[in-house]
C-alpha positions in Angstrom: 4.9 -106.5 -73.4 3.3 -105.2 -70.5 6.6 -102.6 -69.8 6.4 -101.6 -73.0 2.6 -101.0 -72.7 3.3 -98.9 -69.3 6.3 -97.1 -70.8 3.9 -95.8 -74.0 1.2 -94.9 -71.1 3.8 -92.8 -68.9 4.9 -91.5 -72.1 1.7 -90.3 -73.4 0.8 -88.9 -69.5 4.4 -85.9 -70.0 2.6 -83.0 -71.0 3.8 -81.6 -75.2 4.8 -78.5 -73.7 7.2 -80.0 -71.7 8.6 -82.9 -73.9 9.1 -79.9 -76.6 10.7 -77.6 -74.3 13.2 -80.4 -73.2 14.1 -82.1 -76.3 16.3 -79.2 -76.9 18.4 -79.4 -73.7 20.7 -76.2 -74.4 17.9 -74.1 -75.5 15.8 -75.1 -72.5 18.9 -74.2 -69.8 19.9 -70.9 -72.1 15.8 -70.0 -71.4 15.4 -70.7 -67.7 19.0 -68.6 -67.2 17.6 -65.3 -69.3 14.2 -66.0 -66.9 16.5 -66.3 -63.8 18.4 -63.5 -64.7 15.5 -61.0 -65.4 14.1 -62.1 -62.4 17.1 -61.8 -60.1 17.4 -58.1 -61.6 14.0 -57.1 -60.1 14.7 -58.7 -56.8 18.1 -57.0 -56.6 16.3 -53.5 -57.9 13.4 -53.9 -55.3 15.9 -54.8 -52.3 18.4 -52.4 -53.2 15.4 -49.7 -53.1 13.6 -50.6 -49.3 17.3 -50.8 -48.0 18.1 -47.5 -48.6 14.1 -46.5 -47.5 15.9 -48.1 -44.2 18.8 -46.0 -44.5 16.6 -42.6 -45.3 15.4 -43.2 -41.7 18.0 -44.5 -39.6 18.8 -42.2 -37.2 15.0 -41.5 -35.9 14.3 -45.7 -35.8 16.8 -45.3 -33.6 15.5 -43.4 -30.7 12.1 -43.5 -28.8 9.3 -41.0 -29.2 5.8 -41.1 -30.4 6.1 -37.0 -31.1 9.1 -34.7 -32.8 9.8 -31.5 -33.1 11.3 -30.3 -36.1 12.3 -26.2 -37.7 10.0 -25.2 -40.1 12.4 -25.2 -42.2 13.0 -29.1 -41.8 14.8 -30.4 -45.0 15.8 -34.0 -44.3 17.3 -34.9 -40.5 20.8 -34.1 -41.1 20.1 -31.2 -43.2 17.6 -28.3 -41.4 17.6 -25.7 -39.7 17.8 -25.0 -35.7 15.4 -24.2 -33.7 15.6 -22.8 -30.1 16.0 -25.6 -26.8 13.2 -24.0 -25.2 10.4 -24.6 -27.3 10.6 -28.6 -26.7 11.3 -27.4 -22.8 8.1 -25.9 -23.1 6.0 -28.6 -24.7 6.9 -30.6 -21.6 3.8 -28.1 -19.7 1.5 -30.1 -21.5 -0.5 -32.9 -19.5 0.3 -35.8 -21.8 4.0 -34.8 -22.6 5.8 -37.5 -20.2 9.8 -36.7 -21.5 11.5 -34.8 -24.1 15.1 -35.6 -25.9 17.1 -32.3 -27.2 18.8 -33.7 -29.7 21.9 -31.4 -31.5 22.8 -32.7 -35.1 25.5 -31.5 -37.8 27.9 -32.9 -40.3 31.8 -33.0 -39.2 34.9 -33.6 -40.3 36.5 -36.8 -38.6 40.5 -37.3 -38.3 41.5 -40.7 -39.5 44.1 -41.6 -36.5 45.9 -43.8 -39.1 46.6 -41.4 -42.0 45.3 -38.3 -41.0 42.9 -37.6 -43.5 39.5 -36.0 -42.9 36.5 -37.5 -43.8 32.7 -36.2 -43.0 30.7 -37.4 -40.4 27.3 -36.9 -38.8 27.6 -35.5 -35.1 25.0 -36.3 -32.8 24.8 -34.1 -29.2 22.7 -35.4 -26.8 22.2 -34.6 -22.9 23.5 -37.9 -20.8 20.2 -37.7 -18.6 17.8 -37.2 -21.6 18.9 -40.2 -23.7 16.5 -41.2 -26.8 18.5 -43.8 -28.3 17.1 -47.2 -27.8 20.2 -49.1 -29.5 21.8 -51.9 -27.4 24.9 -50.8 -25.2 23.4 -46.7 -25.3 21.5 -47.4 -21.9 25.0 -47.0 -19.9 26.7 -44.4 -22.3 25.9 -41.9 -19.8 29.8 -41.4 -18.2 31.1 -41.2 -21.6 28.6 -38.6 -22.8 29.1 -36.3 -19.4 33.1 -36.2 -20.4 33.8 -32.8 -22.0 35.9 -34.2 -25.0 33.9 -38.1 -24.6 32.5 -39.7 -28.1 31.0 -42.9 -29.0 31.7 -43.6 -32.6 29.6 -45.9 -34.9 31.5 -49.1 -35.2 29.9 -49.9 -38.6 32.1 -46.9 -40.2 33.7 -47.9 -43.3 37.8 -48.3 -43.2 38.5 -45.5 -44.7 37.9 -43.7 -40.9 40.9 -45.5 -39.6 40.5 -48.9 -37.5 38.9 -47.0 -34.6 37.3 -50.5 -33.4 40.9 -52.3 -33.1 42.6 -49.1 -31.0 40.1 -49.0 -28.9 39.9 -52.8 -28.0 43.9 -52.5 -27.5 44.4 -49.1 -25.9 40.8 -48.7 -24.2 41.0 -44.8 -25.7 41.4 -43.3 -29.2 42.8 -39.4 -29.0 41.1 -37.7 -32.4 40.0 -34.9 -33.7 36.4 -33.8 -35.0 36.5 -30.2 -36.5 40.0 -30.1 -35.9 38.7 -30.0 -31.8 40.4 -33.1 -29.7 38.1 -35.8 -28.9 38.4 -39.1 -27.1 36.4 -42.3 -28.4 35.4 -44.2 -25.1 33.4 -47.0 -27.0 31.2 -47.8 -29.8 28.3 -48.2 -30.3 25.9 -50.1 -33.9 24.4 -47.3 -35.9 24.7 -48.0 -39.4 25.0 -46.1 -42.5 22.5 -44.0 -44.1 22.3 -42.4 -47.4 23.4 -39.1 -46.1 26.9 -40.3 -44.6 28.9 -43.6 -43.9 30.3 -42.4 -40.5 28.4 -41.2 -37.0 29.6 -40.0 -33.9 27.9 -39.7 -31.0 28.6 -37.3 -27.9 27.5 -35.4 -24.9 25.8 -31.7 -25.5 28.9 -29.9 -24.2 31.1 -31.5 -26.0 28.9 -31.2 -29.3 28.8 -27.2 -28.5 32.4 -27.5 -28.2 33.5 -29.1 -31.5 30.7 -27.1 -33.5 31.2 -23.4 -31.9 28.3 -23.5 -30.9 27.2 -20.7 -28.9 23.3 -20.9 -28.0 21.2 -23.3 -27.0 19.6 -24.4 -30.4 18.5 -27.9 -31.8 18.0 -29.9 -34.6 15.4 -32.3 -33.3 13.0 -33.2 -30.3 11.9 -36.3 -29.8 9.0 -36.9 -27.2 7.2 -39.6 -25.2 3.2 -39.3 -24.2 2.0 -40.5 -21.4 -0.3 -43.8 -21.6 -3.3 -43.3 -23.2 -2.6 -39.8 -24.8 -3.6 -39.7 -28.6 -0.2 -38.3 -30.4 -2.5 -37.0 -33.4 -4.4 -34.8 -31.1 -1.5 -33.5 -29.1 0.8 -33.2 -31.9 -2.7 -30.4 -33.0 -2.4 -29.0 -29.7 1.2 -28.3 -29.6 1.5 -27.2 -33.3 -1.7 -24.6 -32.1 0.2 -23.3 -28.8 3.5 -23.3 -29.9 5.5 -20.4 -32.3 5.3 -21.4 -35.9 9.6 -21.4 -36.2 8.9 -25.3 -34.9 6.4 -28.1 -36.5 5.1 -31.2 -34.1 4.4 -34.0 -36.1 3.8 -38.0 -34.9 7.0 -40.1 -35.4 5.4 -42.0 -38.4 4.8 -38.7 -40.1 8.4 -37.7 -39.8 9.5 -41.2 -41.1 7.3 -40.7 -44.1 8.2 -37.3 -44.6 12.2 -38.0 -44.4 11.5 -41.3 -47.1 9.7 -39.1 -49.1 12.3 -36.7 -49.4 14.8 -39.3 -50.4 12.3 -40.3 -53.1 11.6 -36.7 -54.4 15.2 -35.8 -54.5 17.1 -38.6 -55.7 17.5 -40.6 -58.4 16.2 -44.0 -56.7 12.8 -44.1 -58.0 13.4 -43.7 -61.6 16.5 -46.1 -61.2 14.8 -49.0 -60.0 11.8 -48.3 -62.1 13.6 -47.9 -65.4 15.7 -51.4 -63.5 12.7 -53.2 -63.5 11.2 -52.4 -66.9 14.7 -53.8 -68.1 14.5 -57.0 -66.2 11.4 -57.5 -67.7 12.4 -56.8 -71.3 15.3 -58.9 -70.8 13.2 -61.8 -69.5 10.6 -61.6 -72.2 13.3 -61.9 -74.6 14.8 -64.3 -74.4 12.0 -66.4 -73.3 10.5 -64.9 -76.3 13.1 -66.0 -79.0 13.0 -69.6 -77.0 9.5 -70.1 -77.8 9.9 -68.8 -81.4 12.5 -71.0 -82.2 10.6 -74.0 -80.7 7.5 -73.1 -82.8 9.9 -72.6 -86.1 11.3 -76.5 -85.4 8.2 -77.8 -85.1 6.1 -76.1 -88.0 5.3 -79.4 -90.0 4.3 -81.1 -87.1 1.8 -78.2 -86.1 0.7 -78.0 -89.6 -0.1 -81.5 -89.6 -2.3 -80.8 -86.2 -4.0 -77.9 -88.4 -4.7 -79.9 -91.0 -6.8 -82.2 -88.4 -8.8 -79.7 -87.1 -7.0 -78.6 -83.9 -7.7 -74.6 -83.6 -5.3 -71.3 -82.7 -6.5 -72.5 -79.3 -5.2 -75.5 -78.7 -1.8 -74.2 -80.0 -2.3 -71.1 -77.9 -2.7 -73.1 -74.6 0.3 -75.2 -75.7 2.4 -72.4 -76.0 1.7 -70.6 -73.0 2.2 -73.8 -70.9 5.6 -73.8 -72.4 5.7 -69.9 -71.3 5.0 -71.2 -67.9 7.3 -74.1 -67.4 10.0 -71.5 -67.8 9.7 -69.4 -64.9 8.6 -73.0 -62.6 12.0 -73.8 -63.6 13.9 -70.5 -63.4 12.9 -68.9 -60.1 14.2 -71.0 -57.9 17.6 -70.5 -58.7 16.8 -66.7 -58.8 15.9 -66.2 -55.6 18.9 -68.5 -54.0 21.4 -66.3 -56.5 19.5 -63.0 -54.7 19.7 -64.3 -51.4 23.5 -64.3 -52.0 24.0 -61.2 -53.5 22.0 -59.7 -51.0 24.0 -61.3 -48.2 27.0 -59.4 -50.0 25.4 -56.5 -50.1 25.2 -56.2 -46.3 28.8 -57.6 -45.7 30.3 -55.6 -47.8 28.5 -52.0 -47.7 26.2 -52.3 -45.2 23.2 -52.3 -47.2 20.5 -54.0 -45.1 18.6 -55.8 -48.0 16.2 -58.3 -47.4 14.6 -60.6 -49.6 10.9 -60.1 -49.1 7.7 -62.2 -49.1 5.8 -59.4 -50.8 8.8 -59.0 -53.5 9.0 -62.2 -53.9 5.4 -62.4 -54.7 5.7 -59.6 -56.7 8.8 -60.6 -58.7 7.0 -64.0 -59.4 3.6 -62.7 -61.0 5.7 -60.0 -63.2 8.2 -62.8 -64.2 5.4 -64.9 -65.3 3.5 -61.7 -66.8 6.8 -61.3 -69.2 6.8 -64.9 -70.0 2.9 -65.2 -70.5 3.7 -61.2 -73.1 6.2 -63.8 -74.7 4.2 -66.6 -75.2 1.3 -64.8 -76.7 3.8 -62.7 -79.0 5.5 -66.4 -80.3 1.8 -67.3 -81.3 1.1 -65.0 -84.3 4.0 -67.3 -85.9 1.7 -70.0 -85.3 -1.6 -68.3 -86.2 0.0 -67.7 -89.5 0.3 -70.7 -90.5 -1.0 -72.1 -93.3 -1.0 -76.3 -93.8 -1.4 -76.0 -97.8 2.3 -74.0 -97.4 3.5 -77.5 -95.8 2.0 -80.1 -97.9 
């Protein structure tokens, strides 16, 4: 008697919401999966999104400089216009300016060694002794970049470039061609794609002006270094004040948000992931949505009978919405480990650095629950309807 007593305790202890929501085992699994999958659809939309913000930018994470120089005319870095060598030469007569990095930069067209096809690549021409990158193995590039017809090429390049990696590790040398000028790669080195181009080359100044007939001694980009101390706000001012107006100085953040913002203005990636998102959560709502309906539907006598004994809308409105809740407790868990995978993917297999995010996850988690909580007060009015006399 006493297990029996303790069973009927425990019993009574398993909150309604939850006994409901389980009693209908296929219903239950067919909700948490419509939850998951709404909320594996933002997490995807929001990781796909700050991966290609990391792509956008790229190629100036990659070298040092708290200052750069860009053309007034700056469009996005592998897309403006040149600007003459000299005016970075001359921002180095400023006190604060410790270094400055010429840096060349224009799309070519690389030579696949296997099947001869061309395919477009970003050139980057640098000076051996003025080197900004800060990527591991660029330190000692400097031989390669002095050689005339020397190239480093980007070892993350899809295969459609030709296996440049495996040639090089058997023959120590691949003979190519960029711009239909001969080339030799001499090693790699770990760029990464952006959303501008899969492929990257990098190689010496003379060898730049070579492949691109290149005549004068224009740039795309100066990066440069202040000494300690030196506020890059105030001497970014100082050079934009001293300097022609053909060139703009601007802090390295600046240029980051400037080059992400382009990306946003001029591409479809904002409205994508926004319109992805809204969808998700439509989705989500849904078919939590129908879940609770239905539960309500099977249930009607037994609510009616509760009505009858006085319980008001807000007792069933608390009922349901714990129901509403249970669902995304139970279904995003499995969202973010399916995320984690797909993200994983993602980077394997294109390159897309994705990340799965404390702040998304947050995020992802309040507007899960905010489509569940939608659905929970929308399943209500069935309730609030209701009229007892209608059952008995």
């Amino acid at each position: 008697m006493s297990g029996t007593s303790e069973d009927r305790q425990a019993t009574r202890r398993i909150p309604l919401a939850w006994r409901q929501l389980s009693g209908q085992k296929r219903r239950f699994y067919v909700a948490v999966g419509g939850v998951s999958f709404g909320a594996v659809l933002m997490l995807f939309q929001l990781g796909i999104y700050q991966a290609f913000m990391i792509m956008a930018v790229r190629p100036l994470m990659a070298m040092r400089g708290d200052l750069a120089m860009i053309s007034r005319d700056f469009q996005y870095v592998l897309t403006t216009e040149p600007f003459p060598e000299r005016r970075l030469q001359q921002a180095l007569a400023l006190p604060d300016v410790e270094a400055v990095f010429p840096v060349s930069i224009q799309f070519g067209t690389w030579r696949n060694p296997d099947t001869g096809t061309q395919r477009k690549v970003a050139l980057y021409g640098i000076y051996p002794f003025a080197n900004p990158y800060t990527l591991p193995g660029l330190q000692d590039a400097a031989p390669i970049l002095a050689q005339p017809d020397g190239a480093l090429y980007d070892d993350t390049s899809p295969r459609e470039f030709g296996d440049v990696v495996g040639r090089l590790q058997r023959d120590g040398v691949v003979y190519g061609e960029v711009n239909k000028h001969a080339i030799r790669v001499l090693g790699t080195y770990r760029h990464g794609r952006t959303l501008a181009v899969n492929g990257h080359m990098l190689v010496g100044m003379e060898a730049f002006r070579r492949v691109t007939a290149r005549t004068g001694k224009d740039i795309e980009l100066g990066m440069i270094t202040l000494r300690v101390g030196a506020s890059a706000a105030e001497v970014a001012n100082t050079l934009n004040t001293l300097l022609p107006d053909d060139v703009e100085v601007l802090t390295r953040e600046a240029l980051i948000r400037r080059e992400q913002g382009y990306w946003q203005r001029n591409s479809p990636l904002g409205f994508i992931v926004t319109a992805g998102m809204v969808i998700a959560m439509f989705v989500g709502s849904v078919i939590a949505y129908q879940t609770l309906y239905t539960d309500i539907n099977d249930h009607m006598r037994e609510y009616a009978t509760l009505k009858a004994m006085g319980f008001g809308d807000g007792y069933f409105v608390r009922l349901v919405m714990q129901e509403a809740a249970i669902l995304p407790a139970f279904g995003f868990a499995p969202a973010l480990l399916a995320t984690a995978l797909l993200f994983r993917f993602a980077e394997a297999q294109g390159g897309i650095p994705t990340r799965l995010t404390l702040t998304d996850t947050v995020l992802v988690g309040g507007l899960t629950l905010v489509s569940c909580a939608i659905a929970g007060l929308l399943a209500t009015r069935r309730l609030r309807a209701a009229d007892p006399a209608d059952i008995f």
